[in-house]
C-alpha positions in Angstrom: -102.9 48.1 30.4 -100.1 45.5 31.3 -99.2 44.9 28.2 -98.8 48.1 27.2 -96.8 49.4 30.2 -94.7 45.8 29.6 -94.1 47.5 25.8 -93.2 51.0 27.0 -91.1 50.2 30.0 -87.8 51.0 30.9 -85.1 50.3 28.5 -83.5 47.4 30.7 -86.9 46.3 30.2 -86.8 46.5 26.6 -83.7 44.4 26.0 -84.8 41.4 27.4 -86.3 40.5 24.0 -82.3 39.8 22.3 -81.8 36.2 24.1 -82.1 34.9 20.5 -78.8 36.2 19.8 -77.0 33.3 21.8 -75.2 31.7 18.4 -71.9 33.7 18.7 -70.3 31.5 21.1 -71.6 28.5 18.7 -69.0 30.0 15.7 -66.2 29.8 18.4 -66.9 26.1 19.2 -66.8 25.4 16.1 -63.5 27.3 15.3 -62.0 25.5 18.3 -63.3 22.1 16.8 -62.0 22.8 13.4 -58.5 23.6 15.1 -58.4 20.4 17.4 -58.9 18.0 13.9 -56.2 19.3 12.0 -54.1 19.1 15.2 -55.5 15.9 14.5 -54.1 15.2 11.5 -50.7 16.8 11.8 -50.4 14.5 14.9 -51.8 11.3 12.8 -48.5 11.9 10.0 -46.0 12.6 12.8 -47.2 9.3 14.3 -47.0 7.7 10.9 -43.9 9.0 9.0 -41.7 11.0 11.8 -42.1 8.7 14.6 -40.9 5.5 12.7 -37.6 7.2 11.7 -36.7 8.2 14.8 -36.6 4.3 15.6 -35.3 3.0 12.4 -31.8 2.2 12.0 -29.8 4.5 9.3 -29.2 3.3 5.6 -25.8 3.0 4.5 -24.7 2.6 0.7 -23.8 -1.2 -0.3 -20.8 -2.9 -1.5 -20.2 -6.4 -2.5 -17.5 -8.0 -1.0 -15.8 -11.6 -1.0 -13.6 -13.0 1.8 -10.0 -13.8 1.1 -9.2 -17.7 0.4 -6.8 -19.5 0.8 -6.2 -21.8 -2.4 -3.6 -22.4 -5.3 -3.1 -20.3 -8.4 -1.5 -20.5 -11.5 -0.5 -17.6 -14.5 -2.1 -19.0 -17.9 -1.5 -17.5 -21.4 -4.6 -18.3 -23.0 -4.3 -17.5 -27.3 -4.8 -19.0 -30.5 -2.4 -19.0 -33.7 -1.7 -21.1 -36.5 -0.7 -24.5 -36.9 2.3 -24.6 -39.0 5.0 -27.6 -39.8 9.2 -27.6 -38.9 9.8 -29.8 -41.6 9.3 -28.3 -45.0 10.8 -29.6 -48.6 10.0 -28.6 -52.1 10.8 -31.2 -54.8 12.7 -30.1 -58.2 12.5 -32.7 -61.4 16.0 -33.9 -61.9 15.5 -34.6 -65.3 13.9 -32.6 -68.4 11.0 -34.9 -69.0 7.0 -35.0 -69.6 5.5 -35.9 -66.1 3.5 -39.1 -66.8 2.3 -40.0 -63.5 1.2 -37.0 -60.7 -0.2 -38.6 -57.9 -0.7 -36.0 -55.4 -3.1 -32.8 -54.7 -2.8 -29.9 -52.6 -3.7 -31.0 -49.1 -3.0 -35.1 -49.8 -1.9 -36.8 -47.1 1.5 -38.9 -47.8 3.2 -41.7 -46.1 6.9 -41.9 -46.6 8.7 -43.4 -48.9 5.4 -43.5 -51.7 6.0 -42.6 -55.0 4.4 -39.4 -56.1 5.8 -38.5 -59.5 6.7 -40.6 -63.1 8.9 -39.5 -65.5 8.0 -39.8 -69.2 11.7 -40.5 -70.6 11.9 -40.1 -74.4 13.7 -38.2 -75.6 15.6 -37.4 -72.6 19.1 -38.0 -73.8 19.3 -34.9 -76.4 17.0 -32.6 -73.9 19.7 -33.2 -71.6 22.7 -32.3 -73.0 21.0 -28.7 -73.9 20.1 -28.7 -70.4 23.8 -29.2 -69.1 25.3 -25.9 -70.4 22.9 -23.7 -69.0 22.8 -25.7 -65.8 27.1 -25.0 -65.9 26.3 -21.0 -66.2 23.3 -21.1 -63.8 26.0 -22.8 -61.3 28.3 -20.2 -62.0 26.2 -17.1 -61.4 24.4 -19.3 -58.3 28.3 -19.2 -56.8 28.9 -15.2 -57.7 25.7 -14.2 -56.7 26.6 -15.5 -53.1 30.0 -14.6 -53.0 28.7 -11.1 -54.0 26.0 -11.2 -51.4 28.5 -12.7 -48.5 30.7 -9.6 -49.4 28.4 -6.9 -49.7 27.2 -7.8 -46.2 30.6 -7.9 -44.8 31.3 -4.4 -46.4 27.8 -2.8 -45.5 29.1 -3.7 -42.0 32.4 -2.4 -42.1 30.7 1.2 -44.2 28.1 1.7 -41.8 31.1 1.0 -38.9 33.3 3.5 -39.9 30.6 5.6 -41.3 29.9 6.4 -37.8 33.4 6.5 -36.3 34.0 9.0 -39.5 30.8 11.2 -38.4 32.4 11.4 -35.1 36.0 12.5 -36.4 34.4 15.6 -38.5 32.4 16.7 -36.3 35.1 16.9 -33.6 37.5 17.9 -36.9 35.2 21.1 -37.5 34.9 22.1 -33.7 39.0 22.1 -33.8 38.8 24.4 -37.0 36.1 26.4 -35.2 38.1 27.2 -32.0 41.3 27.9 -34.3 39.5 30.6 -36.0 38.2 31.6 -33.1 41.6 32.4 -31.5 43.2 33.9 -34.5 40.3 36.3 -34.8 41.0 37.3 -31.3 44.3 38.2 -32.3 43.0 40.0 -35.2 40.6 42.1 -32.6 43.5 42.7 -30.6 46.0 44.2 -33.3 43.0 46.1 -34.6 42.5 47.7 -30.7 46.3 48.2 -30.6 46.2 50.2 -34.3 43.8 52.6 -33.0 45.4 53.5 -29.8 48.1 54.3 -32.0 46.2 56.3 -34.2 45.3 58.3 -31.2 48.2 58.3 -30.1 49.7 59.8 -33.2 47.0 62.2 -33.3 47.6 63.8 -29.6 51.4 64.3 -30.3 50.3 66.5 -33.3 48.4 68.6 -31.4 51.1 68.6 -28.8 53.5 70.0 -31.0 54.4 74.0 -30.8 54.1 76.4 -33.3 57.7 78.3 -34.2 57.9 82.1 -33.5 60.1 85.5 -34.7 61.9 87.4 -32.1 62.7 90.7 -33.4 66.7 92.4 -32.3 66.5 94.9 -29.8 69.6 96.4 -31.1 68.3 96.7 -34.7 64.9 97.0 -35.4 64.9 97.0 -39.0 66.8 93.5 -38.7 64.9 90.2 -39.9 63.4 89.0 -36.7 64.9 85.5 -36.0 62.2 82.5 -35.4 62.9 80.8 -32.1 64.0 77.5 -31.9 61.6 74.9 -31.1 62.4 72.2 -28.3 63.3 68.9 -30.1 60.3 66.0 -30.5 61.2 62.5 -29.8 60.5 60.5 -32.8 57.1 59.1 -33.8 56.8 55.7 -32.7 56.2 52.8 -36.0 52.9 52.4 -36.9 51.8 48.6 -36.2 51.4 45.8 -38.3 49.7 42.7 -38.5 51.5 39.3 -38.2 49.1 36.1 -37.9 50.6 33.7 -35.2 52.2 30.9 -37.3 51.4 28.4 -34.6 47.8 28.7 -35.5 48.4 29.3 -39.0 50.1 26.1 -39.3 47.0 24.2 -37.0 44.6 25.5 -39.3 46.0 24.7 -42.5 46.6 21.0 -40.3 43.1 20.8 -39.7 41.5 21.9 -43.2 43.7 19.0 -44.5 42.8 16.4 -41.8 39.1 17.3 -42.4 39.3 17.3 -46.2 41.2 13.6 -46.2 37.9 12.7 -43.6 35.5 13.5 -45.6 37.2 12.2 -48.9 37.2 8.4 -46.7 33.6 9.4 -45.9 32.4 9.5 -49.7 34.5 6.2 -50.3 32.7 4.3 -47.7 29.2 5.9 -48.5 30.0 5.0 -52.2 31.0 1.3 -50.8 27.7 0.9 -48.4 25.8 2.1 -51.5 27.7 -1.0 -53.1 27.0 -3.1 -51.3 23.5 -2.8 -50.7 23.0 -3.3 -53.8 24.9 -6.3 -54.2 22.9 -7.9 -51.7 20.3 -10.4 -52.1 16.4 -9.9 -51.5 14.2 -12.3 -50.3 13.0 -13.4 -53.7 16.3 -12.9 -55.4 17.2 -15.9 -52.5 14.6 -18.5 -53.7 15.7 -18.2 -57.2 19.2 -18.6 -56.4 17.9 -21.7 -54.4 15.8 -23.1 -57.3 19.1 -22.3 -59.2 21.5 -24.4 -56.6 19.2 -27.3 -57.2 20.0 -27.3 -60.5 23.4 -26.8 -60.1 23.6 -30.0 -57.8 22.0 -31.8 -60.4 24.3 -30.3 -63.4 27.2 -32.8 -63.0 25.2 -35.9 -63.1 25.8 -37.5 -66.6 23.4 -38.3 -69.0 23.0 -42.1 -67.3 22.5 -40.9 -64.2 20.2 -38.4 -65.0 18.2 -41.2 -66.9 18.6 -43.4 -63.6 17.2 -40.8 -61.5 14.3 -40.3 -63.9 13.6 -44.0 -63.7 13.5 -43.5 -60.0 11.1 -41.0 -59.9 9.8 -39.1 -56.9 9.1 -40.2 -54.0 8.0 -38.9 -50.5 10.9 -38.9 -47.8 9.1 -38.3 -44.8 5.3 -38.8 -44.1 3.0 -35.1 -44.2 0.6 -33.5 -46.5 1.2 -32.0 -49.5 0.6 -28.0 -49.3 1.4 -27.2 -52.7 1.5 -28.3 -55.8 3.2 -26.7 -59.5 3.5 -29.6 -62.1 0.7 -30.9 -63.4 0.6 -34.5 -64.9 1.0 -34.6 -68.7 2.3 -31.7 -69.0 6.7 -30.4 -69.4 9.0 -29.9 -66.4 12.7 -28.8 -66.7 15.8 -30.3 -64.8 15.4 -28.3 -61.3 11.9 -27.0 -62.3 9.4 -27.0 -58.8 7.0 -29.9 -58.6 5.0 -29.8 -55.1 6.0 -29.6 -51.4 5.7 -31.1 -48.5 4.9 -30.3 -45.2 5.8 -32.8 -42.4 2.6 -33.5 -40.1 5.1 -35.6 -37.2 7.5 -32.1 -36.7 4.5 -29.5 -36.4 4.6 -26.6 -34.0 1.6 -23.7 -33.5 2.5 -20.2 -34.1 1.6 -17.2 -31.8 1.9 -13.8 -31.7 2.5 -12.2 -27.8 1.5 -8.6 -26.4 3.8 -6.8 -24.7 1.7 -7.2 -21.8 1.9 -10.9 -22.1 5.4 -11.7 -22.5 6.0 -11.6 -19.0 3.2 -14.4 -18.7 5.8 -16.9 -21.2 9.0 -19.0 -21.5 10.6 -21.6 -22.9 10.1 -24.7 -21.5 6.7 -23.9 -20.3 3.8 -26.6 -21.2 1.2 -26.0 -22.9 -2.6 -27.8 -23.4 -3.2 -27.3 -27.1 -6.9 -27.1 -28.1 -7.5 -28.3 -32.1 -10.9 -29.8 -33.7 -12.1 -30.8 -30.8 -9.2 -32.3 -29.6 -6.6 -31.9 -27.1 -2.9 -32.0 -27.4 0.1 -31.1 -24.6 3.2 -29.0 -26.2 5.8 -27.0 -24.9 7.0 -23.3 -25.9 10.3 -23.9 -27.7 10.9 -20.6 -29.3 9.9 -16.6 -28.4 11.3 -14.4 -31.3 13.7 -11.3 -30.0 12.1 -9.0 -32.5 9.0 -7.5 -32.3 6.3 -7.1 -35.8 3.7 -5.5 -36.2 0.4 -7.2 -36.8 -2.7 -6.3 -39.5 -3.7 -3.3 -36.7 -0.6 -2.0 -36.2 0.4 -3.4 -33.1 3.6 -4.7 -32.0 3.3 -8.2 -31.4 6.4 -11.3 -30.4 6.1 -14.2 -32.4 6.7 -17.3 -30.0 6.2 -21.2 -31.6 4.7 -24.2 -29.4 6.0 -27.3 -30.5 3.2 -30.3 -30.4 4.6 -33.5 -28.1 2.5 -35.7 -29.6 0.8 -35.2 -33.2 -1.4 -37.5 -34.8 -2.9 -38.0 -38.7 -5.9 -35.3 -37.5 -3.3 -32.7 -37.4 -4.6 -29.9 -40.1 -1.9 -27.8 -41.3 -2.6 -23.9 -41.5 -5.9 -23.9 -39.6 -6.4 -22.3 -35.8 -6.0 -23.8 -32.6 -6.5 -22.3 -29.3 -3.7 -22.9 -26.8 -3.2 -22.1 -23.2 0.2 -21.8 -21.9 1.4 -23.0 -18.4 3.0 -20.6 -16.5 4.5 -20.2 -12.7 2.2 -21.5 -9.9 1.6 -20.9 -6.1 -0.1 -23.5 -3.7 -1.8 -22.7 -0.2 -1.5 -18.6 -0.8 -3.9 -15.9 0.1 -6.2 -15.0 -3.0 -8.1 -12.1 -3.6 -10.5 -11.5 -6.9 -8.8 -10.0 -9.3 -11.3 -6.8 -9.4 -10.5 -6.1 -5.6 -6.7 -5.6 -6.6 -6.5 -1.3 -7.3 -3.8 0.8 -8.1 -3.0 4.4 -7.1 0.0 6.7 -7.0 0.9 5.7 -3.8 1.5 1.7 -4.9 -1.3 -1.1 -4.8 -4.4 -1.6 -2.4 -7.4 -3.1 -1.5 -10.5 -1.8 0.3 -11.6 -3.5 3.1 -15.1 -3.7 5.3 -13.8 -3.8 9.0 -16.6 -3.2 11.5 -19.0 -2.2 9.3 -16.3 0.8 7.8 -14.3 1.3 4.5 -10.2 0.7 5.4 -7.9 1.1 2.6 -4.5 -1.6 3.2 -1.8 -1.7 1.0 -0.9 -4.9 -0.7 2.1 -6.8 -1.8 0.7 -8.7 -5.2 2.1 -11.9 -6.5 1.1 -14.7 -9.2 -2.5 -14.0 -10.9 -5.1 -15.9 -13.0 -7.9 -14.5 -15.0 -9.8 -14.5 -11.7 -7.8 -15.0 -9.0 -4.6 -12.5 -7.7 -2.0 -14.3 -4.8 -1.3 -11.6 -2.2 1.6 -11.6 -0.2 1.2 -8.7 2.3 -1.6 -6.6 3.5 -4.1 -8.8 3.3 -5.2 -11.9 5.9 -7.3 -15.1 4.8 -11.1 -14.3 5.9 -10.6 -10.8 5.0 -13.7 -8.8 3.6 -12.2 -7.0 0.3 -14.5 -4.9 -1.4 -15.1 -6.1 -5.3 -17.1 -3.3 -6.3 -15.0 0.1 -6.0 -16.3 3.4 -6.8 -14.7 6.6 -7.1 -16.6 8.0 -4.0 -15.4 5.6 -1.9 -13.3 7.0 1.5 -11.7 5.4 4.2 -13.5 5.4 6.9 -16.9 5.1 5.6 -19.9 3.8 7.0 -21.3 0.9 4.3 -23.6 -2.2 4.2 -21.0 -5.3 2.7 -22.5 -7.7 0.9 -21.2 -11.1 0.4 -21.6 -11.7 -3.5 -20.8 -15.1 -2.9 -23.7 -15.7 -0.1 -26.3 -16.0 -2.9 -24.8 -18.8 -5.0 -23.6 -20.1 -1.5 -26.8 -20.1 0.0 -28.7 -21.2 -3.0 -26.5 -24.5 -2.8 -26.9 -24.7 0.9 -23.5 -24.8 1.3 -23.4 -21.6 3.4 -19.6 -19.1 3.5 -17.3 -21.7 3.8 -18.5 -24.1 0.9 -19.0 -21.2 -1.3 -15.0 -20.1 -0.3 -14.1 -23.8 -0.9 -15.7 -23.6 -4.0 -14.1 -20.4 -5.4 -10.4 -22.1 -4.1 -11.6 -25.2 -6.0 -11.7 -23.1 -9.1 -8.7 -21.5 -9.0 -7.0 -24.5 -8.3 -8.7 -25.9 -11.0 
C-alpha cells in the first residue's frame, strides 16, 4: 500500500522524479569555457604582434649619404682621336724618266737624308725638250688660274658687300615710292570729295531757281499778259578740276629713277658674284694647280740640270714614314708626276673633336697625358678650331689638335690614342660627389641629413672631376649630403642616412675617417 500511495500522491510529490534533468547548467559552463579560450587567443596575438609595436621604434625610408671632404680636385678632358703628323711633303719626279730603283712602301719608316728613288736616264734629253713646252703653258695657266681665283674672291666680297647695302637702298627706295603714292592719292580723294560737293551744290541752286510768271493788264484784259521778271541769279561757280601737286610729281618720277638705276647696280653685282664664284678654285681644282706649280718650278731648269737632278735622285729630307705611295719601280713617271709622301713622325700632333659641353673643360696651353700602344706620352693643346663640323651622327663637334712633346720611332701614324687633357685645379676645397650636386629652378642644391631630417641648402659650385664637385658655399666639410635623391624627397623628412662609404670603410678597418681620406686621396689622385 506505500508504494502505491508514494505513486498516486500529490503532484509536488510526483515531481521529485525530474532531478536527472541537472545538465542545463553543464551547456552554460561550457559556453562560458569556450568564450574564456578564444579571449584566450585574441589576448595571446595582442601579446605577440600589437604589444611589440607599441615598443618598437618607427621605420623611416633610407638614403645613402657621404660626408663632405676636404681634398684637391682637378677638371680632366678625357677623349681619344687620331694621331696625325704637322709635317707633310709629297715628292714629284723632276725629270721624265723610267724609275729604276723604288725603295719605299706605304707605311716604311725613313731616316733623313736616304735615298728612296733612281732614275733610269736614257733617253732623257729628247723626252725633255717635249716636256718643256707644255711645262711653259702649264706655268701659264698655273699663274691665271690664281690670279683669277685671287680676283674672284676679292669681287665675291665686294658683290655680296654691296649686295646687301643695295638690298637695303631698295627696300628703303620702294617705302619712299610707297608713301609718295600714298600722299598724291590723298590728294586725289580730296579733289574727288571737293567735285561732289560741287555737284550738289550745283544741283540745289537748280532747284532754287523760280519759275517766271504772266501778269495780265488790269486796264486791258484782252492785252498779252506780261511775264514777270525774275530776280537776277549770281553766276554758277566753275566746276573743279584736277591738278596733281608737281612737288610730288617731280619726287615720284625722282624715285622711280633712283630705284630703277638700284636695281640696274643690283643685276651688275649679282652678275659679278655669279662671276666670280665661278672663277674660284675648288679644293681639287687647288691640288692640281699645286701638282701643276711643281712643274712649273721645274720648267726653267735646262736640259743639264734636269739630267743633274735625275742623277741625284730622291731622297728623304726629314725622317717619318711613308703614307703613300704612286710610282711604282720599273714603270714611267713624267717631270712633276707624284711619287710617294711623307709624313714626319718627330712633328706629330693627335687630333680631337670637342662637344659643346666640353669646350669649357679646354685651352691652349693646357698639358696633356697621351695614352698610345701601351705607352704614355705628355703633350700640350696647341690649337682648338673656331668652327664647329659636324661629325658621322650629325653632331656639332670643335676640332682641337695636341701636339706630342716628346715622340719616339713607336709613334704609328693614323691609329687612336686616348688622351686626357689637364685642366684648372683646386687644392684643400670642400668636395661633394658629383651625384649629390642637383639642380632646380630656383639655382643649385644639395640635400642634407641633419638630425636625423632631410634639409635642402643651396650651393655655390666650382671646379669638378668625373667624381668629385668643389663647393664653395652652402656646404661645410663633415656634412652629410644625400647621394641617392628621389623625386619624393621633402625637406623636412624624417629618414635613416646611410653612410655608403661605412661598408668599404669598415671592411678595411679603417673606420669614417680613413674611408674620407681615402676618397680625398682619389680625387687628388
Amino acid at each position: 500500500m506505500k508504494k502505491q500511495n508514494r505513486a498516486e500522491g500529490t503532484p509536488a510529490q510526483m515531481t521529485a522524479p525530474a532531478a536527472p534533468m541537472a545538465p542545463k547548467p553543464r551547456k552554460k559552463h561550457k559556453h562560458l569555457v569556450r568564450i574564456l579560450i578564444a579571449l584566450g587567443i585574441v589576448l595571446a596575438l595582442l601579446v605577440l604582434f600589437v604589444v611589440p609595436k607599441l615598443f618598437q621604434k618607427p621605420v623611416y625610408p633610407s638614403v645613402n649619404v657621404a660626408a663632405a671632404i676636404k681634398g684637391n680636385v682637378q677638371t680632366s678632358l678625357d677623349t681619344s682621336g687620331i694621331v696625325k703628323s704637322e709635317e707633310v711633303k709629297t715628292y714629284f719626279s723632276p725629270v721624265n724618266a723610267t724609275i729604276q730603283e723604288l725603295n719605299v712602301r706605304e707605311g716604311d719608316p725613313v731616316s733623313e737624308g736616304d735615298k728612296l728613288v733612281v732614275f733610269d736616264l736614257t733617253d732623257l734629253e729628247d723626252k725633255n725638250k717635249e716636256a718643256e713646252l707644255q711645262q711653259a703653258a702649264s706655268q701659264y695657266g698655273y699663274q691665271d688660274s690664281v690670279q683669277k681665283s685671287r680676283e674672284g674672291s676679292a669681287d665675291l666680297n665686294d658683290a655680296k658687300a654691296n649686295l646687301d647695302t643695295l638690298d637695303q637702298q631698295i627696300r628703303e627706295k620702294k617705302d619712299e615710292i610707297t608713301r609718295i603714292q600714298d600722299a598724291m592719292n590723298a590728294d586725289a580723294i580730296e579733289f574727288q570729295q571737293e567735285l561732289e560737293d560741287w555737284k550738289n551744290e550745283q544741283q540745289q541752286e537748280a532747284q532754287s531757281t523760280p519759275v517766271p510768271t504772266a501778269t495780265p493788264d488790269p486796264a486791258d484784259p484782252n492785252a498779252t499778259p506780261v511775264p514777270t521778271p525774275v530776280p537776277t541769279q549770281s553766276p554758277a561757280s566753275e566746276m573743279p578740276t584736277y591738278t596733281a601737286d608737281a612737288k610730288l610729281q617731280a619726287r615720284l618720277e625722282s624715285a622711280n629713277s633712283e630705284l630703277a638705276e638700284l636695281q640696274a647696280k643690283k643685276s651688275e653685282y649679282e652678275a659679278k658674284k655669279s662671276s666670280a664664284e665661278a672663277s674660284i678654285l675648288t679644293g681639287n681644282a687647288a691640288s692640281q694647280l699645286k701638282a701643276n706649280n711643281e712643274l712649273t718650278k721645274l720648267s726653267g731648269l735646262s736640259v743639264e740640270e734636269l739630267l743633274e737632278k735625275g742623277r741625284e735622285g730622291i731622297s728623304a729630307d726629314f725622317s717619318g714614314v711613308v703614307t703613300k705611295v704612286s710610282a711604282q719601280q720599273g714603270g714611267p713617271t713624267t717631270q712633276g708626276g707624284e711619287l710617294f709622301t711623307i709624313s714626319s713622325n718627330k712633328d706629330v700632333v693627335l687630333e680631337i673633336n670637342v662637344s659643346k659641353y666640353d669646350l669649357e673643360k679646354i685651352a691652349v696651353g693646357q698639358k696633356a697625358v697621351i695614352t698610345m700602344v701601351g705607352k704614355e706620352y705628355t703633350g700640350e693643346v696647341t690649337r682648338i678650331n673656331r668652327m664647329a663640323s659636324v661629325n658621322e651622327k650629325g653632331t656639332p663637334v670643335v676640332a682641337a689638335e695636341v701636339k706630342f712633346d716628346n715622340p719616339d720611332e713607336n709613334i704609328y701614324l693614323g691609329v687612336e690614342a686616348k688622351v686626357s687633357v689637364q685642366g684648372d685645379s683646386a687644392e684643400n676645397v670642400v668636395l661633394v660627389p658629383a651625384e649629390a650636386i642637383n639642380t632646380g629652378t630656383d639655382g643649385t642644391f644639395c640635400y642634407v641629413v641633419v638630425d636625423g631630417k632631410i634639409a635642402k641648402r643651396m650651393v655655390t659650385t666650382g671646379i669638378s672631376s668625373d667624381e668629385y664637385i668643389e663647393v664653395k658655399e652652402g656646404i661645410n666639410e663633415g656634412d652629410q649630403v644625400i647621394t641617392s635623391v628621389t623625386v619624393n624627397m621633402q625637406e623636412g623628412m624624417q629618414v635613416n642616412p646611410v653612410d655608403e662609404n661605412a661598408g668599404a670603410a669598415g671592411a678595411a678597418g679603417a673606420g669614417t675617417d680613413a674611408a674620407q681620406a681615402d676618397a680625398a686621396g682619389a680625387v687628388q689622385e
